[in-house]
TORGU-985444 format. One record per residue (C-alpha): residue number from 1; residue in three letters; x, y, z. Coordinates in pm, 1 decimal, always signed. Layout:
TORGU-985444
{mido NUM, ALA, {X, Y, Z}} ...
This chain:
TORGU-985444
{mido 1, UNK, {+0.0, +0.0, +0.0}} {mido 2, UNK, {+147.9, +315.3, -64.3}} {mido 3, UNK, {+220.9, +564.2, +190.6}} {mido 4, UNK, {-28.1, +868.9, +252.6}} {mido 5, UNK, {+224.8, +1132.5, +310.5}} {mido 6, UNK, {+432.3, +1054.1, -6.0}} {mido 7, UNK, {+108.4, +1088.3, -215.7}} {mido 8, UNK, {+52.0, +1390.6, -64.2}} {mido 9, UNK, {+420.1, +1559.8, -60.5}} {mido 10, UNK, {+376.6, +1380.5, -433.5}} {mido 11, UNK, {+100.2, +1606.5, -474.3}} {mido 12, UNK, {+168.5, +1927.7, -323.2}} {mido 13, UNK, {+506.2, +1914.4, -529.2}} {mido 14, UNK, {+318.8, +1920.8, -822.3}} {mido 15, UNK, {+126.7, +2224.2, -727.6}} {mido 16, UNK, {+385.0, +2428.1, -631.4}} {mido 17, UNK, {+604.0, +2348.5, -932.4}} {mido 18, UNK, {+281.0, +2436.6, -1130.5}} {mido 19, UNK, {+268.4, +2785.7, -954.5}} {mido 20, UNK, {+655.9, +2915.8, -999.3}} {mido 21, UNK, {+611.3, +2821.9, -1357.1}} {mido 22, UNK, {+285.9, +3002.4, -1366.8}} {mido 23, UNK, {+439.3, +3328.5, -1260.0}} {mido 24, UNK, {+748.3, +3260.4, -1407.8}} {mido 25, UNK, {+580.0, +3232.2, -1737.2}} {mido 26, UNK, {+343.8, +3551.0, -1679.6}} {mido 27, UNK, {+603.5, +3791.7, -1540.8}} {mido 28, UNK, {+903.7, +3741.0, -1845.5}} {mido 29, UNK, {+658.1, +3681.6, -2147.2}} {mido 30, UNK, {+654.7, +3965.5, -2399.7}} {mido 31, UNK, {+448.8, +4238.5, -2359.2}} {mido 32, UNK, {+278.8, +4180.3, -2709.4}} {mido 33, UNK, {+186.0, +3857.2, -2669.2}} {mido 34, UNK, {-21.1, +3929.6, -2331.8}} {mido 35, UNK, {-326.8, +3811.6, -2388.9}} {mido 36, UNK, {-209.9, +3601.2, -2711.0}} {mido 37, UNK, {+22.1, +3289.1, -2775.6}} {mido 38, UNK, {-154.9, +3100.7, -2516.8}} {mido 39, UNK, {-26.7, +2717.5, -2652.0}} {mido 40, UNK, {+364.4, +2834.2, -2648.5}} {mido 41, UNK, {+250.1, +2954.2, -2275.6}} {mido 42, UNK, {+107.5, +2670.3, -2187.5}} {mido 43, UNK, {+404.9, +2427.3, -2319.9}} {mido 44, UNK, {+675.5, +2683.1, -2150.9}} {mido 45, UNK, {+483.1, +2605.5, -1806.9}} {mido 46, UNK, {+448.8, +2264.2, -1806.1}} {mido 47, UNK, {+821.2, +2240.7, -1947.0}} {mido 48, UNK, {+942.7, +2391.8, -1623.7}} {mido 49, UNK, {+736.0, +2184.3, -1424.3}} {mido 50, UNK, {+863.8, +1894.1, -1591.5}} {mido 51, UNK, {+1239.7, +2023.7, -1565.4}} {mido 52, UNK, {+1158.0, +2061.0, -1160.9}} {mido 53, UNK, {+921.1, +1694.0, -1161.3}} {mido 54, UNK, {+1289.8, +1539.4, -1312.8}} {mido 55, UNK, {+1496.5, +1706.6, -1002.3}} {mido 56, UNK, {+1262.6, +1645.9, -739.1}} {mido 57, UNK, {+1209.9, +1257.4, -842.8}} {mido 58, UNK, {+1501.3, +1171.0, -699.7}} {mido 59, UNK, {+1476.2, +1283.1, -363.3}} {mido 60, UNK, {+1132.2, +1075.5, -380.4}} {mido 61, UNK, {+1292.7, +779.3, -464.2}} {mido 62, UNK, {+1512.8, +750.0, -239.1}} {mido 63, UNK, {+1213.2, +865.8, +40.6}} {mido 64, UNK, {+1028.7, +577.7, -149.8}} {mido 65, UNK, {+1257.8, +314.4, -66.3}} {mido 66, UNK, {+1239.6, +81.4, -318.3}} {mido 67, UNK, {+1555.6, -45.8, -386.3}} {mido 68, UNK, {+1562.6, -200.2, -34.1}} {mido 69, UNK, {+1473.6, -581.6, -52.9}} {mido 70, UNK, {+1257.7, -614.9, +222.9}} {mido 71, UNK, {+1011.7, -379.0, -1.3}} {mido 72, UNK, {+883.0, -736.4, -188.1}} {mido 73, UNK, {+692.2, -864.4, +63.5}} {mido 74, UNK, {+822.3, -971.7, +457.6}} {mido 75, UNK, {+969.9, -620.2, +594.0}} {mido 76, UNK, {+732.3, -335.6, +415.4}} {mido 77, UNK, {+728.5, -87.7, +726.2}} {mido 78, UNK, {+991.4, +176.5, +559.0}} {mido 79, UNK, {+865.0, +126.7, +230.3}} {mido 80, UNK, {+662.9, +398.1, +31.8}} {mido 81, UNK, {+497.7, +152.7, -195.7}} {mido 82, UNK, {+485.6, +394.8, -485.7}} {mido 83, UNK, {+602.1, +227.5, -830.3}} {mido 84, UNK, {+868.0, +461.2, -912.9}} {mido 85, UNK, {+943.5, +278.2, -1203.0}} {mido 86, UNK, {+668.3, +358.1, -1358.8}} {mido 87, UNK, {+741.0, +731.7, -1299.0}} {mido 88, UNK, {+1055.7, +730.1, -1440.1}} {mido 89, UNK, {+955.1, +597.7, -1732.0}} {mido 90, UNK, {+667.6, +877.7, -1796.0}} {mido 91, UNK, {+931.9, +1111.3, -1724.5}} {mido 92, UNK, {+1207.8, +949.4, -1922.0}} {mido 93, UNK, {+944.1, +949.8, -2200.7}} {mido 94, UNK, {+788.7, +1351.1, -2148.6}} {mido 95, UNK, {+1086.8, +1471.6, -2153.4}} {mido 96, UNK, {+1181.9, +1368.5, -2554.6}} {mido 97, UNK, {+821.2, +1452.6, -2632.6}} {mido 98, UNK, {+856.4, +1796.2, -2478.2}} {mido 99, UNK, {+1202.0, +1857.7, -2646.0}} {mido 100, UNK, {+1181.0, +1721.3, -2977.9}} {mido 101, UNK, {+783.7, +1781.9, -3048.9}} {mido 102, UNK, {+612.5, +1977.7, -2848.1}} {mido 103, UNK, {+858.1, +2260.9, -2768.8}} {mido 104, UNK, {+961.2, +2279.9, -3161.9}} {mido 105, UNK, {+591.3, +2295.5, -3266.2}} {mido 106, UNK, {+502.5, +2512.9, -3042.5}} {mido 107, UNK, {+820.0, +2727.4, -3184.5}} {mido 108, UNK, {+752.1, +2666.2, -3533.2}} {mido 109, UNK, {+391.0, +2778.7, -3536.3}} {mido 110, UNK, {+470.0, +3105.6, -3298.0}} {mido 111, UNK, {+693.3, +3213.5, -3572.9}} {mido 112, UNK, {+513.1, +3130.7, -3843.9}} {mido 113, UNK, {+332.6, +3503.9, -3831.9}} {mido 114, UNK, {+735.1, +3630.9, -3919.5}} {mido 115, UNK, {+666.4, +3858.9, -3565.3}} {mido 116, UNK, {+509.5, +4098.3, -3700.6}} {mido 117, UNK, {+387.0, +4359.6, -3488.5}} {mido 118, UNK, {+183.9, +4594.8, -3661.3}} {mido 119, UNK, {-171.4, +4493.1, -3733.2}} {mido 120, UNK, {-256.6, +4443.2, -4091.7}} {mido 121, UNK, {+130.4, +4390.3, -4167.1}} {mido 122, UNK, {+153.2, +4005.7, -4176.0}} {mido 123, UNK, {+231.7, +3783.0, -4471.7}} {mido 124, UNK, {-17.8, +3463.5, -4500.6}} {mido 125, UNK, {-68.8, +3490.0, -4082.3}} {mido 126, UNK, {-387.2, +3261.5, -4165.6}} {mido 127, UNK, {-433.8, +3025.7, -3842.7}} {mido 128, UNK, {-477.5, +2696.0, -4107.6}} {mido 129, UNK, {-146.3, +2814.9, -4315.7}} {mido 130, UNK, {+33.4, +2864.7, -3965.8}} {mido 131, UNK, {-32.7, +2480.2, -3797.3}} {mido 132, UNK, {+51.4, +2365.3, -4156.1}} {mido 133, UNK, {+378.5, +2539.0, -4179.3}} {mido 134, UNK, {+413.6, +2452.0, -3817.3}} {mido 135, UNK, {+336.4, +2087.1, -3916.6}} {mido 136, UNK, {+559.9, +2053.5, -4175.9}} {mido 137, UNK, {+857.5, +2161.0, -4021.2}} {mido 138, UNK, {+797.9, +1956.5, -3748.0}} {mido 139, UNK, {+769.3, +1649.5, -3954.6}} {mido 140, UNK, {+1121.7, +1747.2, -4035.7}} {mido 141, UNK, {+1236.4, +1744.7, -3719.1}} {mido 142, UNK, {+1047.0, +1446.4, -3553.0}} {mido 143, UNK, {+1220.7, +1233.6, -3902.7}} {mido 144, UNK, {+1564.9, +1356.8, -3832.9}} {mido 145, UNK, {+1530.9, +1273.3, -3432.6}} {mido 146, UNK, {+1339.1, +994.9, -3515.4}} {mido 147, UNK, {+1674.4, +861.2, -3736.5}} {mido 148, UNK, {+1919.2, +902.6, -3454.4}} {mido 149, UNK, {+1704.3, +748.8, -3179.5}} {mido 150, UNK, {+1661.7, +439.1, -3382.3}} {mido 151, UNK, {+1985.6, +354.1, -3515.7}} {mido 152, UNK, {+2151.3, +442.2, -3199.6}} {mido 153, UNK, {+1949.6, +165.3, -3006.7}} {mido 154, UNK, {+1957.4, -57.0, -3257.6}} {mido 155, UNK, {+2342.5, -64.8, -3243.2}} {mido 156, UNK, {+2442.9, +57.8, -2883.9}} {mido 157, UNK, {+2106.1, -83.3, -2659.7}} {mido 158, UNK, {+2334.6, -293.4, -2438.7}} {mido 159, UNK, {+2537.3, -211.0, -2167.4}} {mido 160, UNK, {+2841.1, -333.6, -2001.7}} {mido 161, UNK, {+2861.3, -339.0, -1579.7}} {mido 162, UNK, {+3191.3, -382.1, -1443.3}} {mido 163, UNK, {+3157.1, -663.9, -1172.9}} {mido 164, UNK, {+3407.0, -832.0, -931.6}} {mido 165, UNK, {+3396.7, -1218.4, -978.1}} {mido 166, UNK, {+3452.7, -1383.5, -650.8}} {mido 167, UNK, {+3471.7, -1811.4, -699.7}} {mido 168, UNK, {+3436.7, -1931.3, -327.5}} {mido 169, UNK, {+3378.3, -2309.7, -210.2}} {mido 170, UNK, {+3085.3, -2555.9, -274.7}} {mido 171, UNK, {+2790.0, -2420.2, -80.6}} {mido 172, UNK, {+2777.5, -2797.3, +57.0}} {mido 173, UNK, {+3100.4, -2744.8, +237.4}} {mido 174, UNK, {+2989.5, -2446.4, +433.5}} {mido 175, UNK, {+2778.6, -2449.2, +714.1}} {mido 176, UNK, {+2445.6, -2330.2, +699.1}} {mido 177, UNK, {+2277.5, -2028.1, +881.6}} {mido 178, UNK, {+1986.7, -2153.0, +1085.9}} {mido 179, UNK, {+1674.1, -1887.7, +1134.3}} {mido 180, UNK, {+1449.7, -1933.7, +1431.5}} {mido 181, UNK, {+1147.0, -1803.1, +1320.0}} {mido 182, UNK, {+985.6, -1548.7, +1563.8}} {mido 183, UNK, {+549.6, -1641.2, +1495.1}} {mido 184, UNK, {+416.7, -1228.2, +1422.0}} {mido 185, UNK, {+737.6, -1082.4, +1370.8}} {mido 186, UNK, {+881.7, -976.4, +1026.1}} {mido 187, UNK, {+1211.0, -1082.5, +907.4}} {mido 188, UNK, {+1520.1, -890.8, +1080.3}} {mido 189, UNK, {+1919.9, -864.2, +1032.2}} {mido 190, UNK, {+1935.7, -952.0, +1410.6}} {mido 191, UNK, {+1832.0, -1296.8, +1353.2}} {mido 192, UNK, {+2131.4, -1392.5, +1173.3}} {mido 193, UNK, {+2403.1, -1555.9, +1352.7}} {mido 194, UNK, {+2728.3, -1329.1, +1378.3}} {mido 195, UNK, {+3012.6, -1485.4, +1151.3}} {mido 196, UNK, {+3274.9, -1717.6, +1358.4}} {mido 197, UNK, {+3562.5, -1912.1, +1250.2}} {mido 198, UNK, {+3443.3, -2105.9, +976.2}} {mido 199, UNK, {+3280.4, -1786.0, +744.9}} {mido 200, UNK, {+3667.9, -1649.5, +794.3}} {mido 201, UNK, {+3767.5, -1969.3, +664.3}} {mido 202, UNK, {+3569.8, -1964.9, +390.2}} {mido 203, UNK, {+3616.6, -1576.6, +280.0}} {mido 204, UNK, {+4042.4, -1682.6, +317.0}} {mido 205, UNK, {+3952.2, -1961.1, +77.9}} {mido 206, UNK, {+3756.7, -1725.0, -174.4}} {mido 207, UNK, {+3945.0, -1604.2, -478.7}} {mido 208, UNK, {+3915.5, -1247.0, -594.8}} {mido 209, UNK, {+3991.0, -1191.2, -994.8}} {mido 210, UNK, {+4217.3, -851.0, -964.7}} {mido 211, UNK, {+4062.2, -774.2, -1274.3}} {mido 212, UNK, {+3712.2, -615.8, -1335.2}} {mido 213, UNK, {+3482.8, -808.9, -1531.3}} {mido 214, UNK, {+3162.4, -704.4, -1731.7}} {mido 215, UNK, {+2811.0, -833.3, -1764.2}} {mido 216, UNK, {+2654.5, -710.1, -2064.1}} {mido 217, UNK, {+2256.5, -667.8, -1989.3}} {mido 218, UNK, {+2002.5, -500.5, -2300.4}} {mido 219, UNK, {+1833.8, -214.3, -2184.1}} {mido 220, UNK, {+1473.1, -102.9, -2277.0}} {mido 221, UNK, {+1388.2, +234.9, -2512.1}} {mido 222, UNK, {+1298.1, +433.4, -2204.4}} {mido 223, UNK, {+1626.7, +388.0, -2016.4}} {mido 224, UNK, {+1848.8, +414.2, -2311.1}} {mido 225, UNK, {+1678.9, +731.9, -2442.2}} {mido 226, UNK, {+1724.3, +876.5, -2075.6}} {mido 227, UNK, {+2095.3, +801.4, -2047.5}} {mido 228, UNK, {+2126.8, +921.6, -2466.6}} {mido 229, UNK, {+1990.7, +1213.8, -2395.3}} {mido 230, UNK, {+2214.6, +1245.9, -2044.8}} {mido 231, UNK, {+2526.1, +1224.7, -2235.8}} {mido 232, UNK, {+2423.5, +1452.8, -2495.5}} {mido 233, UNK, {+2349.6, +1674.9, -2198.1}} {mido 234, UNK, {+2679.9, +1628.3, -2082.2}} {mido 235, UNK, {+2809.3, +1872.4, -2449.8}} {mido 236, UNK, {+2556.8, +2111.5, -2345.0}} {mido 237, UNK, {+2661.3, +2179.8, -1958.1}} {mido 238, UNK, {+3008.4, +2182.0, -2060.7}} {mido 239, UNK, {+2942.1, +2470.2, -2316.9}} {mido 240, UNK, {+2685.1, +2670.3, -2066.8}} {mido 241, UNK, {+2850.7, +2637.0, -1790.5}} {mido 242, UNK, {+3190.9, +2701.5, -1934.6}} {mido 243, UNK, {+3048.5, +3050.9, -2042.5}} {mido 244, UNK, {+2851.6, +3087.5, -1725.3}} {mido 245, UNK, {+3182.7, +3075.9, -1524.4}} {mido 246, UNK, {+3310.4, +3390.5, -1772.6}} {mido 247, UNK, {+2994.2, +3564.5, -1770.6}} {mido 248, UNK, {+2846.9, +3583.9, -1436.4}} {mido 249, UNK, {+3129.2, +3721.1, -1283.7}} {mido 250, UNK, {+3232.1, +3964.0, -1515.4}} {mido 251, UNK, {+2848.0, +4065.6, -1539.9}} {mido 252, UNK, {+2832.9, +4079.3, -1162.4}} {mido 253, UNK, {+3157.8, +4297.3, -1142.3}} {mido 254, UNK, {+3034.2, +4549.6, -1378.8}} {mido 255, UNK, {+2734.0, +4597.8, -1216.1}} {mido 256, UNK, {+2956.7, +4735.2, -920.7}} {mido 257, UNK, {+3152.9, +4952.2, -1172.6}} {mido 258, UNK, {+2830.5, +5102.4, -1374.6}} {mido 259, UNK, {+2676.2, +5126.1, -1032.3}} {mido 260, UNK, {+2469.1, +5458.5, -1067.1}} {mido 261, UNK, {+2677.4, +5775.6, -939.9}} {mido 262, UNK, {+2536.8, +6136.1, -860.5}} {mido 263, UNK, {+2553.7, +6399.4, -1125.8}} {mido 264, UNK, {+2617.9, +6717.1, -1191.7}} {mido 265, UNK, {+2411.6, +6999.5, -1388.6}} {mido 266, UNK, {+2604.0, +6995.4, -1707.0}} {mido 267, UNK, {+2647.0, +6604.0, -1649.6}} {mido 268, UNK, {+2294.4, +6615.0, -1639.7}} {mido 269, UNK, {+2205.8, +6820.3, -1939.5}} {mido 270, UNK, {+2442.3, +6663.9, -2107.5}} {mido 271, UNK, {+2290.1, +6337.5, -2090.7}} {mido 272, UNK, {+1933.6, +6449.3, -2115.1}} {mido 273, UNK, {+2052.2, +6535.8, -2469.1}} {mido 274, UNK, {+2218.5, +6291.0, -2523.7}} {mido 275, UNK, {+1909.3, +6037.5, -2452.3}} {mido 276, UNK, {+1674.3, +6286.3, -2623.2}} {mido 277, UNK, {+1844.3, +6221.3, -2945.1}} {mido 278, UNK, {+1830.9, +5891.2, -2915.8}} {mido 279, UNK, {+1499.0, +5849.3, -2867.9}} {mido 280, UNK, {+1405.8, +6083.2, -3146.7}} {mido 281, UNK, {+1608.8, +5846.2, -3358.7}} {mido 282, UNK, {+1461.4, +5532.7, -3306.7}} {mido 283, UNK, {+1122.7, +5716.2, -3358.7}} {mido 284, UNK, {+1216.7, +5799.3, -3705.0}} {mido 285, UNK, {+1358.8, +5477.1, -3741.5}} {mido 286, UNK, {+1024.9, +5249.9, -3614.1}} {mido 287, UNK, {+809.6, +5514.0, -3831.2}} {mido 288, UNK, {+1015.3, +5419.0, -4162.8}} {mido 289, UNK, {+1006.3, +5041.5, -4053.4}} {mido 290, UNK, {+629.6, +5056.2, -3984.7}} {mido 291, UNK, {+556.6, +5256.0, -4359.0}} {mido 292, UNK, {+806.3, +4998.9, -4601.0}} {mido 293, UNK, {+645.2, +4699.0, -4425.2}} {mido 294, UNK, {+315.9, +4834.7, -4469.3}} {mido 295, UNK, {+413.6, +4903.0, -4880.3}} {mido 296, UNK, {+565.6, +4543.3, -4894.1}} {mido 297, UNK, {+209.3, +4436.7, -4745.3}} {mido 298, UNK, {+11.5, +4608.8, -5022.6}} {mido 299, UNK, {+243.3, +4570.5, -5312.2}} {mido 300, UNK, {+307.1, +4160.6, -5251.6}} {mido 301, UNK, {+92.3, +4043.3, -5025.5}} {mido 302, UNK, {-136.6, +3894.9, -5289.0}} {mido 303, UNK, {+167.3, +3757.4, -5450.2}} {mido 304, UNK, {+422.1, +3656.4, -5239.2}} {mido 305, UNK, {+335.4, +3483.6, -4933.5}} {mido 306, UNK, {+552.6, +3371.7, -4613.1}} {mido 307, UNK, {+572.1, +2974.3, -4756.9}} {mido 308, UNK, {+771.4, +3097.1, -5074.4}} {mido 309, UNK, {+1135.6, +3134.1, -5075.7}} {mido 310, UNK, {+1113.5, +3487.8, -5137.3}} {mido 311, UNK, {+851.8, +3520.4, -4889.6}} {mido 312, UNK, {+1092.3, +3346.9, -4620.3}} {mido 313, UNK, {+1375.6, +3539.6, -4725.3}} {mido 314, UNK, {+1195.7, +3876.2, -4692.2}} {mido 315, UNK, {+992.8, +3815.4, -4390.9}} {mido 316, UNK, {+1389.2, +3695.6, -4234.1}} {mido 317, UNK, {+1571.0, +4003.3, -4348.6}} {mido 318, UNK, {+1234.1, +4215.3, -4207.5}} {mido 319, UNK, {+1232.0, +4014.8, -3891.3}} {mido 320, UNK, {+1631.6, +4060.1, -3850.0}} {mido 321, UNK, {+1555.3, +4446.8, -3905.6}} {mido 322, UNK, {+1291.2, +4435.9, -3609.6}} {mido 323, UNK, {+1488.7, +4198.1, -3339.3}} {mido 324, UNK, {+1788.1, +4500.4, -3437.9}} {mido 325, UNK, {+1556.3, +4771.0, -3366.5}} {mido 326, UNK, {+1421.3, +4589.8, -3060.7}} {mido 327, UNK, {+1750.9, +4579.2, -2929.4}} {mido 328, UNK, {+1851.8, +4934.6, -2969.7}} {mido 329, UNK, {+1558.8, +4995.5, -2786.5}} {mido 330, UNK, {+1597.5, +4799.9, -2491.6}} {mido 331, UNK, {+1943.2, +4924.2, -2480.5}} {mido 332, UNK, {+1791.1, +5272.6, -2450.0}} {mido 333, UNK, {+1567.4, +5197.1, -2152.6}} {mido 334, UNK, {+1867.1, +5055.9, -1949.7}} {mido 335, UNK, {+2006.7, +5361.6, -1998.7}} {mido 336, UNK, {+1681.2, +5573.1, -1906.8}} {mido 337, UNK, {+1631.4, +5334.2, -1629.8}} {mido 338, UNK, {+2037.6, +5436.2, -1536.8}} {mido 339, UNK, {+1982.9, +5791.9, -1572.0}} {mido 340, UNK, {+1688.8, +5808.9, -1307.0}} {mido 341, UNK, {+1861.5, +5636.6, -1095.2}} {mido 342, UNK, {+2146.0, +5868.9, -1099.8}} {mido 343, UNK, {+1868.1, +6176.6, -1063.5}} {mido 344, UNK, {+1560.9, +6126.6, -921.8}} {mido 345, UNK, {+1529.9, +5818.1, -800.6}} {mido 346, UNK, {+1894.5, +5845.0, -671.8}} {mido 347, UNK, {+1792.0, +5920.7, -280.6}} {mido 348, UNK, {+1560.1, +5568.5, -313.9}} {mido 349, UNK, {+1819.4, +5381.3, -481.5}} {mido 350, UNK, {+1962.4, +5125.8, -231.7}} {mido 351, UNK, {+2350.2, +5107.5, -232.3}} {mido 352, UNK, {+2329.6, +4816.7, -128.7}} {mido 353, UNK, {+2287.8, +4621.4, -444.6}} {mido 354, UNK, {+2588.9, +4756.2, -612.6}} {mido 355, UNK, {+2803.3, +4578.5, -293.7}} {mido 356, UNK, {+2613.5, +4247.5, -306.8}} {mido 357, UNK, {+2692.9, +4220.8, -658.6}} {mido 358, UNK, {+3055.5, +4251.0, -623.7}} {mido 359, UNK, {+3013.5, +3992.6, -356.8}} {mido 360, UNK, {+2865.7, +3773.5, -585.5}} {mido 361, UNK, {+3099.8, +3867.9, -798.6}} {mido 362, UNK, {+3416.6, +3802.9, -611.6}} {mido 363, UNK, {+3241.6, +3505.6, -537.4}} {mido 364, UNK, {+3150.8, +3355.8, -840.5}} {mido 365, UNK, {+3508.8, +3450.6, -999.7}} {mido 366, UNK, {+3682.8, +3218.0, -678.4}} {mido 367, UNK, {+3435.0, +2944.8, -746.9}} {mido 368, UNK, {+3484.2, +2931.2, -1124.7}} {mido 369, UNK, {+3889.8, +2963.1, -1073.8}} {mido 370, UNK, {+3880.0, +2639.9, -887.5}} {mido 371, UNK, {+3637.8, +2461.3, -1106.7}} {mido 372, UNK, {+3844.9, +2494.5, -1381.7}} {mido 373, UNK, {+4156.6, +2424.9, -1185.2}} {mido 374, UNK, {+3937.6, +2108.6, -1054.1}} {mido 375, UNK, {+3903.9, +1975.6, -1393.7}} {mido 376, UNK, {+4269.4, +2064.7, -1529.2}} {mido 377, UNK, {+4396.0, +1866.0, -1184.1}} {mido 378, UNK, {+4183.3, +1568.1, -1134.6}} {mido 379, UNK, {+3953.9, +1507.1, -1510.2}} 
């Protein structure tokens, strides 16, 4: 029977995982796609909770108990009863659905209205067209996955486990333990005799083979996909985290550095013109984006639509123009959000932050220094 509190620490788990990817989701989406884009959303969420339900499985299984022997029947009292098994595989099987359909669908048929903006704009946006393009690409990927899964575990689905072989005497030759059996009681370590002269005997007699053998066992889709997709993982960690031991540092040091600073009048007026300009700029520059896409609308939209080549080719060099724009633009509100915090908002800004990032900073650069030492010294 499985245990109560498991289920519901199972349960509650669940929830909460469910409610950080919730707000997670809601507080970083895009400001255009409020109350829009509600499958990517919904795929995004349950992708978290699925990254968190893969962490927080382990911790259950070991809480669970399973692995422990008396778990099959005469000494259940520590055992959760939960068939983790079974939830490893649905997790070891969500996880390549997530990644190589879901997620990419989701993707393809997001971009599939080229991000446009601007309403009336968008090149063969029709819902149908979109889950067809969506679809097709998808196919592509699903084939191309599909490939590698298969021939991998059609040539690599065993695996070898190093073993020590230990040949001891006949089992006739050795005398046997003798079990009183205690009539209500469940089976117990303490009823074993403690080993004398004779089990010595018998271990001296034993012969250890110095070297390691292997037993080569097939494993079934679900495990094999899990540890595929764990060494593939492996590639990715090392690249992310080998730039996360650069960046986060620096990122955290400069912080301290471009930490906001009071200034002066003509510091001030200097700057105010300075982002006035900039601003005007990028007006002039979103009004001429917003007219030529509005022209190519009205002049090809009739004949050239986002599934051409053409079509793909403009919509890419429009959407590369926008993503540019967007980023001059967010670069201008850091530096709006920097100048009020070196003017009026300076008295409320705590200084504080500037000193816990250079912490962090210090920090992060020891703990990176001796992770890569770590691996130079001892991988």
């Amino acid at each position: 029977m499985a245990d109560f509190w498991l289920i519901l620490v199972t349960i509650i788990g669940f929830v909460l995982l469910s409610v950080v990817a919730l707000y997670l989701v809601v507080k970083y989406q895009h400001p255009d796609d409020k109350n829009d884009a509600y499958i990517p959303k919904i795929v995004v969420m349950f992708g978290f909770v699925l990254s968190g339900a893969t962490v927080l499985l382990l911790p259950l299984d070991v809480a669970n108990n399973e692995g422990y022997a008396g778990c099959d029947g005469f000494d259940t009292a520590i055992c959760g009863g939960l068939n983790m098994s079974l939830f490893w595989d649905i997790i070891y099987w969500l996880v390549p659905i997530w990644l190589f359909l879901l997620i990419p669908l989701s993707t393809f048929y997001y971009e599939a209205d080229d991000g446009m903006i601007m309403a009336g704009t968008s090149v063969g946006a029709k819902p149908a067209s979109r889950i067809k393009e969506a679809i097709k690409y998808e196919l592509f990927v699903v084939v191309i996955i599909g490939l590698i899964f298969a021939f991998t575990y059609l040539f690599l689905n065993e695996t070898a486990i190093p073993v020590q072989e230990v040949t001891g005497p006949n089992f006739g030759d050795v005398t046997p333990y003798e079990i009183q059996p205690v009539e209500g009681a469940s089976f117990s370590t303490n009823q074993l005799m403690p080993m004398g002269i004779q089990d010595e005997a018998v271990l001296q007699v034993s012969y250890h083979a110095e070297d390691l053998g292997t037993v080569k066992l097939g494993v079934n889709a679900s495990v094999f996909y899990a540890g595929l997709m764990a060494w593939m993982g492996w590639f990715l960690f090392a690249l992310f985290g080998a730039v996360g031991m650069a960046a986060m540092p620096l990122d955290l040091i400069l912080a301290f550095m471009d930490r906001p600073r009071h200034m002066d009048a003509v510091e001030f007026a200097e700057a105010q013109v300075l982002l006035r300009d900039r601003v005007n700029e990028l007006v002039n520059v979103g009004e001429l984006i917003k007219v030529e896409r509005e022209e190519k609308a009205q002049q090809n939209g009739a004949k050239r639509g986002y599934f051409t080549r053409e079509g793909r080719k403009a919509a890419a060099e429009e959407k590369k123009t926008l993503l540019q724009f967007k980023q001059a633009v967010y670069l201008l509100d850091e530096d709006v959000e920097d100048f009020r915090n070196c003017t009026e908002n300076y008295k409320n800004y705590n200084p504080l932050i500037p000193i816990g990032c250079l912490v962090l900073g210090i920090c992060s650069f020891i703990i990176s220094l001796f992770w890569v030492l770590h691996i130079i010294l001892y991988v």
